[in-house]
N, C-alpha and C positions, 0 to 999 in steps of 0.2 A: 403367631402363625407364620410359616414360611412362605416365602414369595414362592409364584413356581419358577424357573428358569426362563419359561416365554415369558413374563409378566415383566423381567426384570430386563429381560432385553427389548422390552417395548417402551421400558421406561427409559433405557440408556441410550434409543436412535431418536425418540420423537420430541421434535423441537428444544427451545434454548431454556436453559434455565431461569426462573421471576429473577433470580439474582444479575444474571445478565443481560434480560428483558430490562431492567431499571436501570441500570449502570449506561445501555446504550442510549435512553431517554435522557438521563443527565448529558451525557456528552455531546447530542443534537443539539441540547439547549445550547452549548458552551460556545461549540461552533459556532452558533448565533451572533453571541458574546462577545469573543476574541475574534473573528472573522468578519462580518459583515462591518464596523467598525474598520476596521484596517485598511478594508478596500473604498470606504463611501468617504470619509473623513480627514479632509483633509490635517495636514499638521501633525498627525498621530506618528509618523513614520519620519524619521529625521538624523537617516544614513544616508549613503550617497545616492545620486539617482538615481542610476542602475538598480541598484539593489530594492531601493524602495518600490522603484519599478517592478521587478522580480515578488517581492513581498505581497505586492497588491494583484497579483499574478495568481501565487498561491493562496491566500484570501478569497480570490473569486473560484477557484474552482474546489475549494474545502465546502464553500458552501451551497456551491449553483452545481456539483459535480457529488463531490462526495455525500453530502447530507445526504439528498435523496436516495442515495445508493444505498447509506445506513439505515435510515428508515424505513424503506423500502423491505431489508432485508433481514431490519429486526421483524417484522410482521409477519412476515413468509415463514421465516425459518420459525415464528413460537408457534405456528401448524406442522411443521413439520418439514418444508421444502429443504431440499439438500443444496439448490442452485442459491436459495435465498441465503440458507446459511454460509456458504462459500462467497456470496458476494460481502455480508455482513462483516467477514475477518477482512476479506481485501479493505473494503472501507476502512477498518478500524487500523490495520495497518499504515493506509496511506494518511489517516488521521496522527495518527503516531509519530510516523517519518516525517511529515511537514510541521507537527507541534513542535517538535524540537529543533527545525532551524529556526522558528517564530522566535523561540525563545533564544538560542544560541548565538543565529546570524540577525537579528534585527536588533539596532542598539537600544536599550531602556528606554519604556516609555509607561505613556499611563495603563500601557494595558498589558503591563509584565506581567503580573498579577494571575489576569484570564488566559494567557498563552500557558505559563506554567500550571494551572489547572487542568487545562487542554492537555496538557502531553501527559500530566500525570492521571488522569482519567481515560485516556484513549488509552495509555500501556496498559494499566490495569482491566481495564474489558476488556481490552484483547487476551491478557491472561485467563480472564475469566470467559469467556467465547472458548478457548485454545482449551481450557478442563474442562469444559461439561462433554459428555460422550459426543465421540465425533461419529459421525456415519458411515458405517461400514460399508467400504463401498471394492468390488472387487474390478479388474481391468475388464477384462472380457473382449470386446473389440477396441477400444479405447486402444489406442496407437500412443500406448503408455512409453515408452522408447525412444520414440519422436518426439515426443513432447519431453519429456525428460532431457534429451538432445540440446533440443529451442532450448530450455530455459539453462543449461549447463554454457551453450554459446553465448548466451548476455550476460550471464555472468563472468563469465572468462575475458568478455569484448570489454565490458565493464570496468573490471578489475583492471587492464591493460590500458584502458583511458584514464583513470585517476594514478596508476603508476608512472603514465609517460609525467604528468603535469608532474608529480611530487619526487620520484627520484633523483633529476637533477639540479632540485630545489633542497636537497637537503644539504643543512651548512649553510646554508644563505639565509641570511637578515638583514629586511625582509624576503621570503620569499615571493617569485615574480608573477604564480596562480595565485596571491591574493592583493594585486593593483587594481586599481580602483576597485575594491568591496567595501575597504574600509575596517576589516576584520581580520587579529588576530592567531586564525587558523580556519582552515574550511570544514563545517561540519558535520559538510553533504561526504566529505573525502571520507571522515573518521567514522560515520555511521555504516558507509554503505561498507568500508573492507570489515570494519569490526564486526557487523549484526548482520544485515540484512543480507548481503549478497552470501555469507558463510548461510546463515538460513535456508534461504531459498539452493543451495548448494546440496544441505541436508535431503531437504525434499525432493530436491532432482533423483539423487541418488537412493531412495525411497519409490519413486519411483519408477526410475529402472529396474529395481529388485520386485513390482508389482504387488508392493506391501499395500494395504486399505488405506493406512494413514498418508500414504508419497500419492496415493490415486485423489483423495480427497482436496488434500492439500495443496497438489499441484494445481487443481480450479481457483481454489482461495489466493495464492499466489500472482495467479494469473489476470485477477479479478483485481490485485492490487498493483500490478504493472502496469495493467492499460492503464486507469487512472491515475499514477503517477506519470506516466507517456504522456497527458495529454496536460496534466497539472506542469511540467515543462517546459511543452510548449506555449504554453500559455503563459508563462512567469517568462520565459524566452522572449515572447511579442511585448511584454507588459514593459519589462527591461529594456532593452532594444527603441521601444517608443519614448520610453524616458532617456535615455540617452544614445542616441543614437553612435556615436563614436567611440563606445566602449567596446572592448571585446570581451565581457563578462557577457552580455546579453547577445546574440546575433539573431539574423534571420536565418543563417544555418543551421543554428541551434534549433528553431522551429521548423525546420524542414528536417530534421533527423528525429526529433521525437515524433513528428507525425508520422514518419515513418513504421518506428517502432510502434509507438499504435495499431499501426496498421497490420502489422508483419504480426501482433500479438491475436489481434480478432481471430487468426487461423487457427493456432490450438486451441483458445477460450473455445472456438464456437465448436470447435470437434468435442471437447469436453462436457460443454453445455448440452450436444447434441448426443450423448450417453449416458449420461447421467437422468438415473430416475426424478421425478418430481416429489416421493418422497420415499421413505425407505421402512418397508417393516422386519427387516433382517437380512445374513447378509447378500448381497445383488451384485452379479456380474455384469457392468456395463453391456447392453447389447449382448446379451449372456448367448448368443450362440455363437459367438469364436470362441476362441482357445486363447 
């Protein structure tokens, strides 16, 4: 028998798929696993201070920060909420982007194992989050342009802060942004020009052009920079405490991500503030503008 067209688009807005309903329960558990460990335990971390510092930084706020946000958002969003759902990708994002310095910038230990699980289970949900039907969601009053703006300016500010450190370091062995880390190569540098920042670049420009996917996504983005803002600062303070005469960690460093925290709440909360709570076809933010 044929679906009728309304049947199939009530199937393709409302809530997450059990496939991704499960996928995000395994990776709560993991975050348990690989995080809670790294911050409580002593001995487990055994790079240089700073760093360990930093480490136990991001540890605390994967699980005192992000879990609940994931959990939180996997339950919303298998009703239906479109806020839940956009916070559930940020989470799984910021799970994402911190597995893989676990794994990358933290030197071998016994719990290689669970970080690489972590990253390779966080990317995969978020795959799986990123294909089940997203929510149609149209501008309407949403100050889609501005926000589009915001997020094109941190990523430009962005890009121009990891170019100052690495351009006049190329040729040089070692280079002088990775003294005292103890590492290799930096793989906050190669993540964010390679993936993330191009990413969120896409979506900026998505929604400038007022497409459903750049209006959606620019919450889910959004929902993933604060929490990395604030997972900064906090790896910032953690660092910083552990060694204080490093210039890996500072306390500028945590006064400029709170900053951006802060400076981020103003579009999240305009977004959050037009965005339905949940969607049964497609909706214009605040659908009486233009």
């Amino acid at each position: 028998m044929a679906m009728k067209p309304s049947d199939d688009f009530r199937r393709s807005t409302e809530g997450l798929s059990r496939r991704t309903q499960h996928l995000c329960a395994a990776v709560a558990a993991l975050v348990l696993v690989a995080a809670v460990p790294t911050f409580f335990v002593d001995g487990i971390l055994n790079g240089t201070p700073v760093m360990n510092g930093s480490a136990r930084g991001t540890a605390l706020t994967m699980f005192a920060l992000a879990l609940p946000v994931l959990v939180i958002g996997r339950f919303t969003s298998a009703r239906g909420s479109v806020r839940g759902r956009a916070a559930l990708i940020g989470a799984l994002g910021y799970l994402t982007y911190n597995a893989t310095l676990l794994v990358y910038a933290t030197p071998f230990n016994e719990l290689f194992l669970a970080y690489v699980a972590l990253l390779g289970l966080s990317l995969w949900t978020l795959v799986s989050a990123l294909l089940d039907p997203l929510p149609f969601l149209l501008p309407g009053r949403l100050p889609a342009r501005g926000i589009a703006v915001f997020i094109l300016t941190v990523v430009v500010l962005n890009a121009l802060a990891w170019l100052r450190f690495v351009v006049p370091d190329l040729g040089e062995d070692p280079p002088g942004f990775l003294e005292g880390t103890g590492l290799t190569t930096n793989p906050i540098y190669a993540q964010d020009l390679a993936v993330w920042l191009p990413a969120l670049t896409i979506v900026a420009v998505l929604l400038w052009q007022r497409r459903p996917a750049g209006v959606f996504l620019a919450g889910a983005g959004l929902f993933f920079w604060m929490i990395e803002a604030i997972g900064v600062a906090v790896d910032q303070w953690f660092g910083h405490r552990a060694d204080p005469a490093s210039d890996v960690a500072t306390l500028g460093g945590v006064v400029l991500f709170v900053v951006l925290a802060a400076a981020t709440v103003v579009p999240l909360a305009l977004w959050l503030r037009a965005v339905p709570q949940r969607v049964r076809g497609p909706v214009a933010l605040d659908s009486g503008g233009s």
